[in-house]
Structures are given as structure tokens and as C-alpha cells.
C-alpha positions in Angstrom: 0.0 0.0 0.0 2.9 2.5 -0.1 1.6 4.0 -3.2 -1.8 4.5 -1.9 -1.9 8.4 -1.4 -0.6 8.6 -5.4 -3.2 6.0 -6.0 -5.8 8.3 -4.6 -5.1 11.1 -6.7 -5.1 9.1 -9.8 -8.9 8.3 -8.6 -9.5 11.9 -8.5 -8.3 12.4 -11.7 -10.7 9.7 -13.3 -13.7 11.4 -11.2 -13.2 14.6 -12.2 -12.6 13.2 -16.3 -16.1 10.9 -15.6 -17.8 14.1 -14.8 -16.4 16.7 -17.2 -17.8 13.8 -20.0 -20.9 13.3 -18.5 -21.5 17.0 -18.5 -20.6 17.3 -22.6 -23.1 14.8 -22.9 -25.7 16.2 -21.1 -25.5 19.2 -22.6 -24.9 17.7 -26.0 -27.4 14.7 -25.7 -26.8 14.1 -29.8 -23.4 14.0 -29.4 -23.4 10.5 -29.9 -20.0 10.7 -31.8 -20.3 12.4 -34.7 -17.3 12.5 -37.1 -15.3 14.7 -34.9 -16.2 13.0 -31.8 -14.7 10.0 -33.4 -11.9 11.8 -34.1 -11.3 13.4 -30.9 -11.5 9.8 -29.3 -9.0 8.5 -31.4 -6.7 11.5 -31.2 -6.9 11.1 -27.2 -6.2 7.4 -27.6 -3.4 8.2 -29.6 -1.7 10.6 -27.8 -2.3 9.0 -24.2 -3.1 5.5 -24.4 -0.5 4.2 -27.4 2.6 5.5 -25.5 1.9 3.4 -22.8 2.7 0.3 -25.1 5.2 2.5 -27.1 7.5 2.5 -23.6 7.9 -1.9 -24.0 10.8 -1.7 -26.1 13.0 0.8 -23.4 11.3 -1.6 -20.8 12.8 -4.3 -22.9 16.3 -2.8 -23.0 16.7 -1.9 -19.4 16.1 -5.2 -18.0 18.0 -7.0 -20.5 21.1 -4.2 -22.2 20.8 -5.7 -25.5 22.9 -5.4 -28.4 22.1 -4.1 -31.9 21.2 -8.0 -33.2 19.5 -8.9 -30.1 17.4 -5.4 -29.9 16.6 -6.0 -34.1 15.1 -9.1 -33.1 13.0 -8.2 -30.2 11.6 -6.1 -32.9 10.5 -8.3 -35.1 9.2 -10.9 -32.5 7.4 -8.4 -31.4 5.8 -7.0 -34.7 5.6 -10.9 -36.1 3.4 -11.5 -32.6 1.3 -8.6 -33.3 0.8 -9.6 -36.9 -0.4 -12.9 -35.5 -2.6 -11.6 -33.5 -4.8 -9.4 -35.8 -4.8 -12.4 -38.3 -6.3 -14.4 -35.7 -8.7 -11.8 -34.8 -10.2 -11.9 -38.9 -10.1 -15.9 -38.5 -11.7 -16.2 -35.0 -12.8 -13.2 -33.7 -15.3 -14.8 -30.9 -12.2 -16.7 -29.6 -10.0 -14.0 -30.1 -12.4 -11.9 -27.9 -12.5 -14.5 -25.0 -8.6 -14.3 -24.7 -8.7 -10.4 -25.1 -10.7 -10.1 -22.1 -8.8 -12.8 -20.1 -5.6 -11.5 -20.2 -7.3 -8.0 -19.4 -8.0 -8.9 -16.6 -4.8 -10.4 -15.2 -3.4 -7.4 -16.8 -5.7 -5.0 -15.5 -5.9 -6.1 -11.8 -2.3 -4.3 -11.2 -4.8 -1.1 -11.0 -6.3 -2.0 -8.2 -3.5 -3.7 -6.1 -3.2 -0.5 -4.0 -6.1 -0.8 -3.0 -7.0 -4.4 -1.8 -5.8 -7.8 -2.1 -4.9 -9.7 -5.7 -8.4 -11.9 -5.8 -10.2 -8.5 -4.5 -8.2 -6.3 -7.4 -8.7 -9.4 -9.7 -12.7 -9.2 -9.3 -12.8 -4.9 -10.0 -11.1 -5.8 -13.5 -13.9 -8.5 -14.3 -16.3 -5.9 -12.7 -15.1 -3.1 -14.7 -14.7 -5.0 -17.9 -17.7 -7.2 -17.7 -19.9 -3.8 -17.1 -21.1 -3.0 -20.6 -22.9 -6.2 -20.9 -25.0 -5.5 -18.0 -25.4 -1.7 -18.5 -25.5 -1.1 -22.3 -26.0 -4.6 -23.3 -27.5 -3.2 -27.1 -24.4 -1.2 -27.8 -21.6 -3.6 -26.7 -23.5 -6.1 -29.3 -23.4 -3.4 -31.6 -19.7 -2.8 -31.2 -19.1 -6.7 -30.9 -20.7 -7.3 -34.5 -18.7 -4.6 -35.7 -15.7 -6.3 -34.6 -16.5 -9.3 -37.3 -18.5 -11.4 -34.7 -21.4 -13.1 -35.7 -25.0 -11.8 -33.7 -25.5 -15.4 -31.8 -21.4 -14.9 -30.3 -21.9 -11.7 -29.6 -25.7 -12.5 -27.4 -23.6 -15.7 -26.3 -20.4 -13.4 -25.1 -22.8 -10.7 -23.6 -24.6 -13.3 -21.4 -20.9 -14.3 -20.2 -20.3 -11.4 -18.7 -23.8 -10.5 -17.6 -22.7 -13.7 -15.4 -19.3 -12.7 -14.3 -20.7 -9.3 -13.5 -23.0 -10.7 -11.2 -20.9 -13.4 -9.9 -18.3 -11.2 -9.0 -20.7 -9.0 -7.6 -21.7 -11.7 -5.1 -18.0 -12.3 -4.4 -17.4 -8.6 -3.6 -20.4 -8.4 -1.3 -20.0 -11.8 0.6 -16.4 -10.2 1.0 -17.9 -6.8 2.7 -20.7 -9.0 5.1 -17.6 -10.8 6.2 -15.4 -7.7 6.6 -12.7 -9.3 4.8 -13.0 -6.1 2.4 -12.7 -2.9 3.6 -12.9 -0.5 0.9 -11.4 2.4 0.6 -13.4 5.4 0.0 -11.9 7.3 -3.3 -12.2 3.2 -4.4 -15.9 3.6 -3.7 -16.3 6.5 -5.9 -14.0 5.9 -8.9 -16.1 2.4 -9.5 -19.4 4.7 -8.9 -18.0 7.5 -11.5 -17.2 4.9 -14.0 -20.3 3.1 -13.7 -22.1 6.4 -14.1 -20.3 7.1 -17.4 -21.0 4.1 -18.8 -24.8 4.7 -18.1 -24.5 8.3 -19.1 -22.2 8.4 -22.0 -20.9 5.4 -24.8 -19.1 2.3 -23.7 -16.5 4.0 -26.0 -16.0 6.9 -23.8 -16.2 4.5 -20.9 -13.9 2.0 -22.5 -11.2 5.3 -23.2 -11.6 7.2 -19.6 -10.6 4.1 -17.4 -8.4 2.8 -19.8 -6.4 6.8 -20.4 -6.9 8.3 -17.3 -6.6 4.9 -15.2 -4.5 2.2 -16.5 -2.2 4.0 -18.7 -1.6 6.9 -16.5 -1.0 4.3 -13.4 1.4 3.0 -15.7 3.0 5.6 -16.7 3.5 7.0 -12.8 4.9 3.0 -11.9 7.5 3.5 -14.9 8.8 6.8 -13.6 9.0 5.8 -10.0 10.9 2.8 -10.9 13.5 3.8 -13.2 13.7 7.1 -12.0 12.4 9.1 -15.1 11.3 12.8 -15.7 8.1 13.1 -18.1 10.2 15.0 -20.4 11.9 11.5 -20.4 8.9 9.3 -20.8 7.8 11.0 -23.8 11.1 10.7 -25.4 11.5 7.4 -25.6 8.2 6.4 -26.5 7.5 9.3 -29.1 9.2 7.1 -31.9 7.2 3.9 -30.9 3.9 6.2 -30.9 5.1 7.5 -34.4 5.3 3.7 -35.6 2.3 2.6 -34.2 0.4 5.6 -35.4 1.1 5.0 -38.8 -0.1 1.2 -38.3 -3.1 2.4 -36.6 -3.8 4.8 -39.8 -3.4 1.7 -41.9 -5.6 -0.2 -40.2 -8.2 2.7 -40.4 -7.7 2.7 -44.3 -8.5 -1.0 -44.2 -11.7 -0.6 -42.7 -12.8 2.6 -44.2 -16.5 2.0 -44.4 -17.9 3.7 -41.8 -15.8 6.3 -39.2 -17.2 4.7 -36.6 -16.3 1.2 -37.7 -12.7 1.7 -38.7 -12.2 4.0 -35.7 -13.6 1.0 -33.8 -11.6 -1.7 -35.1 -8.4 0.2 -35.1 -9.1 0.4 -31.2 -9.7 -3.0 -30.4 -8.8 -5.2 -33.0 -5.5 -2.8 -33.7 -5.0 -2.7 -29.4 -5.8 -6.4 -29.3 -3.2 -7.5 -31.9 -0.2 -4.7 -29.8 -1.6 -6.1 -25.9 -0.6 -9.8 -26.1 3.5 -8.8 -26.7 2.9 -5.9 -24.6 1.6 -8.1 -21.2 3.8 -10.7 -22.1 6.4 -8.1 -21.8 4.8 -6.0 -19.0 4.4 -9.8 -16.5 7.7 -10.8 -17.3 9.4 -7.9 -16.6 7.2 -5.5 -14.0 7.6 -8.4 -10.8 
């Protein structure tokens, strides 16, 4: 718990994000991403969600000092991975969703750690991620089907996480009648403020405000503190990664150029999707 007053402010920050979006939408209700709220998404995710994979191959170099053969070929594993990936995802999308959202989770419960034990943080990230089926059920099978998955997987994957929603709503409460969870409070309202977004706003904006403002920016305070960087730093060596993976994302984007709010989707997910599995491969091996 020694990063817990840090932690806390991070929790501000996504409560005072969760608000500020719930108030654009309020006072534009037809909002509803238009072109150039598309575009303002996917310039946000850009600028602060890529970099937090861009930092993998510094992370990479630190722990291990490669050399100029050793660093080319961390390179291409890690682009030939990738490539792999986002093949899959065209071939079996349904599957390729199921191990998405596993390895979220292990991944994602590090944002929680501060807060309560590893099965307690492990339970927020199914909570978290599981929300949209149980909140905006209709627009996550939207989204899903845009994503290349047939309509009966994407009822069939909805119903799986209406179920781990509530199942790990049961665990979380038995936990609290027992007092073997003692939540903090700015824990209480950062699950409230997202949960409010998501029935306020998109399970896009949802998706991007815990994912910017929560994960990556955790991340990015973890990196600093443990190899001592400045952010003048951080963005230096991840602008040329960012630079890369831009130009990737912008190809994917031209690949599925029917609709802005198709391409813009699958160059999210699919595009984040195909970059994650290197990136927590990396990030578990390397972050102990």
C-alpha cells in the first residue's frame, strides 16, 4: 500500500474526467459521436493510451542491455506477434475476444492492487470489464458485430459477462458482510464514476476514460518511480514507438474505411488487441 496516497489522486483524476464527460453529454445529448467526436477519441487514444505500449521496447532494453542484433530481433518478434494476432482476430474473432478479455483482466488487476488484495483487485477488472454487458448490453453487441463477430457470439459473449458481472458482484459483497474487504473510500467513488459514465455516455468513452486516465496513467507514474524518469523523459523514448504505431493504426483505419465509426472501432480494439498480447507478455515478465 505504499503507493496508496498517489493512487488516490489518480482516482480523482478519473472522477473529475467521468464528470467533465458526462457534462458534454448532457449538454450535448446528440453528441453521440459524430465525425469529430470519433476523431477526438481516437486523437486522445493516440496521444495517451498508445505510449503506454510504445515505452515496451525501453522496458525491454533496461532489464536486458541488448545489443544491436538482439534489440533487431525483439523487434521483429514483437511486430511478427502482433501480426499474429490481428490475423487471428479476422479468422476467430469470438475466440480472439475470449482471450482479449482474459488477459485483461490479469493485466488489469495491477490497477487495483493499491487498493485491496490480488483476488479482491482481480474481481474490479472483471467488474469493470464485464460492465457494458449489463449496463448497455445493445451497444456492446453493436460494437461486438462490428468487430466481425457473428450476432448469436456476440448475445452468447454478452450473457458471459452479464454472469461474471454478477458473480463477481456476489464475491465482492459476501467479501464486505464478512469484513474481509474494507474498501477504501476514493475506491468507492471511482467504480461509482465509471459506472455512471458508462450509463451516461458510450461504452466507448467509458472503454477510453478508465483505460487513459486509469491504467495508462497508473502505468506511466509506476514506470517513472521505478526507473527514475522525468516526463520529459517518458515521452522521449516512446514518441518514436507512438510515431510507428500511429502509422499502423492509420493503416488499419484505411482497411476498414467503411464507416468512421467502424474503422475508428476496429483500429481500437482489433488494432490494441493484436499490440496487448507482446505488450503483457512483456509487461508480466518484466514488471515483478
Amino acid at each position: 500500500m505504499r503507493q496508496l496516497p498517489t493512487r488516490n489522486t489518480l482516482s480523482q483524476l478519473v472522477i473529475i474526467i467521468s464528470l467533465v464527460s458526462m457534462l458534454v453529454f448532457y449538454q450535448k445529448t446528440h453528441l453521440d459521436f459524430t465525425y469529430w467526436g470519433w476523431w477526438i477519441l481516437t486523437v486522445a487514444f493516440c496521444f495517451l493510451g498508445i505510449p503506454h505500449g510504445a515505452l515496451d521496447f525501453d522496458l525491454y532494453r533496461r532489464h536486458n542491455r541488448p545489443n544491436i542484433r538482439q534489440a533487431i530481433m525483439f523487434v521483429l518478434g514483437y511486430i511478427v506477434i502482433a501480426s499474429v494476432m490481428f490475423m487471428l482476430w479476422l479468422w476467430l474473432p469470438a475466440l480472439c475476444f475470449l482471450v482479449f478479455v482474459a488477459i485483461s483482466v490479469w493485466h488489469f488487476r495491477n490497477d487495483w492492487r493499491e487498493y485491496c488484495e490480488s483476488g479482491y483487485s482481480l474481481c474490479l477488472a472483471i467488474f469493470i470489464l464485464c460492465a457494458p454487458g449489463v449496463f448497455a448490453f445493445v451497444e456492446t453487441q453493436q460494437y461486438l458485430q462490428w468487430l466481425y463477430l457473428s450476432e448469436s457470439w456476440a448475445q452468447v459473449l454478452i450473457m458471459a459477462m452479464q454472469l461474471g458481472f454478477l458473480c463477481v458482484c456476489l464475491v465482492l459483497l459476501v467479501a464486505l458482510c464478512r469484513k474481509k474487504l474494507k474498501p477504501d473510500f476514493m475506491l468507492v467513488l471511482e467504480i461509482f464514476a465509471l459506472i455512471s459514465l458508462l450509463l451516461t455516455t458510450s461504452v466507448l468513452v467509458y472503454f477510453l476514460v478508465y483505460f487513459i486516465s486509469l491504467h495508462s496513467m497508473w502505468y506511466y507514474i509506476k514506470y517513472c518511480e521505478q526507473f527514475q524518469l522525468t516526463p520529459v523523459q517518458l515521452v522521449n523514448v516512446s514518441t518514436p514507438w507512438v510515431v510507428l504505431t500511429m502509422i499502423f493504426a492509420a493503416g488499419l483505419y484505411a482497411f476498414w474505411g467503411q464507416s468512421i465509426e467502424q474503422g475508428v472501432l476496429a483500429m481500437m480494439f482489433i488494432g490494441l488487441f493484436a499490440l496487448t498480447v507482446p505488450h503483457m507478455i512483456l509487461v508480466e515478465r518484466s514488471l515483478k
